[in-house]
C-alpha positions as CSV (number, residue, x, y, z in Angstrom):
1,X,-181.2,-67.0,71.3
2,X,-178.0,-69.0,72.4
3,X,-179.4,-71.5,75.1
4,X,-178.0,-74.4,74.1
5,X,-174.1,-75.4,73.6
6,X,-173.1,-79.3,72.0
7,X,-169.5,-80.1,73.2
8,X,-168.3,-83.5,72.0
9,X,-166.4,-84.2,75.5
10,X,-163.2,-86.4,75.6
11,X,-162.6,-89.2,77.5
12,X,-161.4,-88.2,80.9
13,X,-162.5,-84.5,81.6
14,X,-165.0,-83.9,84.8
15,X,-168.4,-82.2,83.9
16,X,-167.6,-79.6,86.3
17,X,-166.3,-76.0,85.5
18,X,-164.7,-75.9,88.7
19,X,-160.6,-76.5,89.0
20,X,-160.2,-80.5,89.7
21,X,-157.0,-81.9,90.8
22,X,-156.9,-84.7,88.9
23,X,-158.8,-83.9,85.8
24,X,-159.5,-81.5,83.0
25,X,-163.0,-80.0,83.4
26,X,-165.3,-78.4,81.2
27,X,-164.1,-74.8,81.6
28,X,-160.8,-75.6,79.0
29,X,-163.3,-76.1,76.3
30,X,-166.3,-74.1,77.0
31,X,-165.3,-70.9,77.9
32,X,-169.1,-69.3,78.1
33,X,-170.3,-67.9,81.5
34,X,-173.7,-69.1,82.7
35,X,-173.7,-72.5,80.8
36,X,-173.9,-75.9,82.7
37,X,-174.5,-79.4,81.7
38,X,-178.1,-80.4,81.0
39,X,-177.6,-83.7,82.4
40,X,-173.6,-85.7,82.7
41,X,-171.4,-87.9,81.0
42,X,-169.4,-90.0,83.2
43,X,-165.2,-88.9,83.5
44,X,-164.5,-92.0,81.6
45,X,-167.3,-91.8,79.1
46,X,-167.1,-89.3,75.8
47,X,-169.2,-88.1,73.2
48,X,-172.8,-85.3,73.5
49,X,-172.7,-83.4,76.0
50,X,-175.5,-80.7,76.2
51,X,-174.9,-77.5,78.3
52,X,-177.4,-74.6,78.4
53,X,-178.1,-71.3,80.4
54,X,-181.6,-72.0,80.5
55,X,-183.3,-73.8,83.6
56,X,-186.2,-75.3,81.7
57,X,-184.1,-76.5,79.1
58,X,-181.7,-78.7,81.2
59,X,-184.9,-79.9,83.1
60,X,-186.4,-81.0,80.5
61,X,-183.2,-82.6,78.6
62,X,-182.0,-84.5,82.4
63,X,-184.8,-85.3,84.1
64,X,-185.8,-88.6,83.3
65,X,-189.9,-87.6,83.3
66,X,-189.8,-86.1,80.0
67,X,-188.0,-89.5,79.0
68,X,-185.8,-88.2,76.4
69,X,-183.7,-90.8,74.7
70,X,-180.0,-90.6,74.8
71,X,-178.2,-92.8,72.6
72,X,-175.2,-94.7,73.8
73,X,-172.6,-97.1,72.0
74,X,-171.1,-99.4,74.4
75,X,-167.5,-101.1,73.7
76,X,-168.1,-104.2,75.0
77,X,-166.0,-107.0,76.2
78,X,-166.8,-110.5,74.5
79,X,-169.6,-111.4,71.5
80,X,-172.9,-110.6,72.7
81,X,-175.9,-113.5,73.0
82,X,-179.2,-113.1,71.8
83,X,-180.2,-113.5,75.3
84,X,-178.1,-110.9,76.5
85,X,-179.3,-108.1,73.8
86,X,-182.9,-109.1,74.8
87,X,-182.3,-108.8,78.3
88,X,-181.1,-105.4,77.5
89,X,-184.4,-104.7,75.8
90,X,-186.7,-106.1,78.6
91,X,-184.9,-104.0,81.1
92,X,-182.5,-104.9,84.2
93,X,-182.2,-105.2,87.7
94,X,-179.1,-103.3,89.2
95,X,-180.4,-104.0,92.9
96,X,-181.5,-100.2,93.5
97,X,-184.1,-100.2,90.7
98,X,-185.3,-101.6,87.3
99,X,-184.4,-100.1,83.7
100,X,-187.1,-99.6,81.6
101,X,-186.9,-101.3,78.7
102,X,-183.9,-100.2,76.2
103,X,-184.0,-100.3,72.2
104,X,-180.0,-102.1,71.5
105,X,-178.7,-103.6,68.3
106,X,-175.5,-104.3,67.3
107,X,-172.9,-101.5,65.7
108,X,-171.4,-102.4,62.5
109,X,-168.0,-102.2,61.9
110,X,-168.4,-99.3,58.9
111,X,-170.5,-97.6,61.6
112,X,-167.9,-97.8,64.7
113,X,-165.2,-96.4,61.8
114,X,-166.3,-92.9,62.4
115,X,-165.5,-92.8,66.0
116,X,-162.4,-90.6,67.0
117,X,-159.4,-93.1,68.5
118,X,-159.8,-92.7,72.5
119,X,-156.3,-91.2,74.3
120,X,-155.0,-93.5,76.1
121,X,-156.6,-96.4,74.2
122,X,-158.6,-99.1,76.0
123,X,-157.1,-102.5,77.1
124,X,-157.0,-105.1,74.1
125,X,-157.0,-108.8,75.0
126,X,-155.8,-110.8,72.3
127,X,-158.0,-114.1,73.4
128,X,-161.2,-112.1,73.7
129,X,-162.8,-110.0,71.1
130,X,-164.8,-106.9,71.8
131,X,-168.2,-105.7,70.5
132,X,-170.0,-102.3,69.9
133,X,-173.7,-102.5,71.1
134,X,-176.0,-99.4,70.2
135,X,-178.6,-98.5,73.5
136,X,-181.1,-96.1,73.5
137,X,-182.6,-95.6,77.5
138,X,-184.8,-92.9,78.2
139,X,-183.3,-92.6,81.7
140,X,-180.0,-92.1,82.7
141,X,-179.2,-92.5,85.7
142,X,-175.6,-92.6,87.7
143,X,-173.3,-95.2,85.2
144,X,-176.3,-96.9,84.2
145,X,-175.1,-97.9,80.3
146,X,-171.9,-99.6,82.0
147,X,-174.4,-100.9,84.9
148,X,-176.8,-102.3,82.6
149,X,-173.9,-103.8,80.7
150,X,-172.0,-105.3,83.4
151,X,-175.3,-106.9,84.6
152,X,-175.9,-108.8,81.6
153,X,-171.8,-110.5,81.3
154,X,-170.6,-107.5,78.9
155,X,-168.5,-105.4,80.6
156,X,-167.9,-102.0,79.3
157,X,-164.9,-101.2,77.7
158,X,-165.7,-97.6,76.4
159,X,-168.8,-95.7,76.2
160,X,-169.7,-92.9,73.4
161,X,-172.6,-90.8,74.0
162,X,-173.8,-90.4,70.2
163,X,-177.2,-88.6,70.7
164,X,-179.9,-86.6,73.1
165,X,-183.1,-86.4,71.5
166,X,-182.8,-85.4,67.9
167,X,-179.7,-84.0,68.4
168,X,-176.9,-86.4,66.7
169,X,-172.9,-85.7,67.5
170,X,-172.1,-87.7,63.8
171,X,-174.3,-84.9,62.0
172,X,-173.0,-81.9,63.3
173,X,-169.2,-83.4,62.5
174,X,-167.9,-81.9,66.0
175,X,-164.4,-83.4,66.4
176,X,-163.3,-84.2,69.5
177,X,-163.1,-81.2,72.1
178,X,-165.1,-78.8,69.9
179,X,-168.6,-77.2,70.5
180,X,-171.0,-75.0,69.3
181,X,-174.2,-73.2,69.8
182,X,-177.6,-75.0,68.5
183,X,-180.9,-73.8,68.0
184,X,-182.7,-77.3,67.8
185,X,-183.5,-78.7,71.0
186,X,-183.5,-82.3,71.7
């Protein structure tokens, strides 16, 4: 059975199927009635995006509860500390609660290579360099990647959903825009 669809979303379309004014939505690239996201990526994020027909399914792929991990890789402005990574890993206080504790290393350069170039590009500043960082949170809630980020002095630049779960957007080779139906769930 078809329950599951994996879109690798572009940057700037609404997880909505409904007509936006401003932006693309979901609906011109997954033309499938009775799907909806099983959790959402930001407007400005890209990357996994997991839509299903089935109500157990996106309950148990959004709702933080289960804790399934969803892997993030977060453009960051400047060079990451030490201090900043771990404070990452302890988890962080955005005011109206506490992260749990997030895995994060740093990306490699080989490994940022296989990223799709983002339309329009992100702002470059010549006098300071950017950084990929790798997260893993079990929770996400509302822009909490780019929160988290912020928090600790990196601000987010662009942010790449890569996984959900065992499902991994680099292993099924999706390009940008396309989807397709899975039978493994995350």
């Amino acid at each position: 059975m078809n329950d599951l669809i994996v879109l690798n979303k572009p940057y700037g379309v609404i997880c909505q199927f409904s007509e936006h004014e401003k932006h693309p939505t979901l609906k011109q690239y997954v033309n499938v009635p009775h799907f909806y996201p099983a959790g959402r990526l930001d407007t400005d994020s890209e990357g996994l995006l997991l839509l299903t027909n089935n109500g157990s399914l996106q309950a148990r792929i959004a709702n933080p509860k289960f804790k399934t991990v969803k892997t993030y890789w977060a453009q960051v402005e400047g060079t990451p500390t030490e201090e900043a990574l771990n404070q990452l890993r302890r988890g962080v206080d955005l005011g109206d609660f506490v992260t749990r504790p997030a895995k994060v290393r740093l990306v490699t350069d080989e490994e940022a290579a296989q990223l799709w170039e983002r339309n329009p590009p992100i702002r470059v500043r010549k006098s300071i360099p950017d950084t990929w960082v790798e997260i893993q949170i079990s929770e996400g809630k509302n822009r909490q990647v780019r929160r988290m980020c912020a928090k600790v002095g990196l601000p987010c630049l662009r942010l790449v959903r890569i996984s959900i779960g065992s499902i991994h957007l680099f292993e099924l080779g999706l390009e940008l825009g396309q989807w397709q139906y899975s039978s493994e769930h995350p």
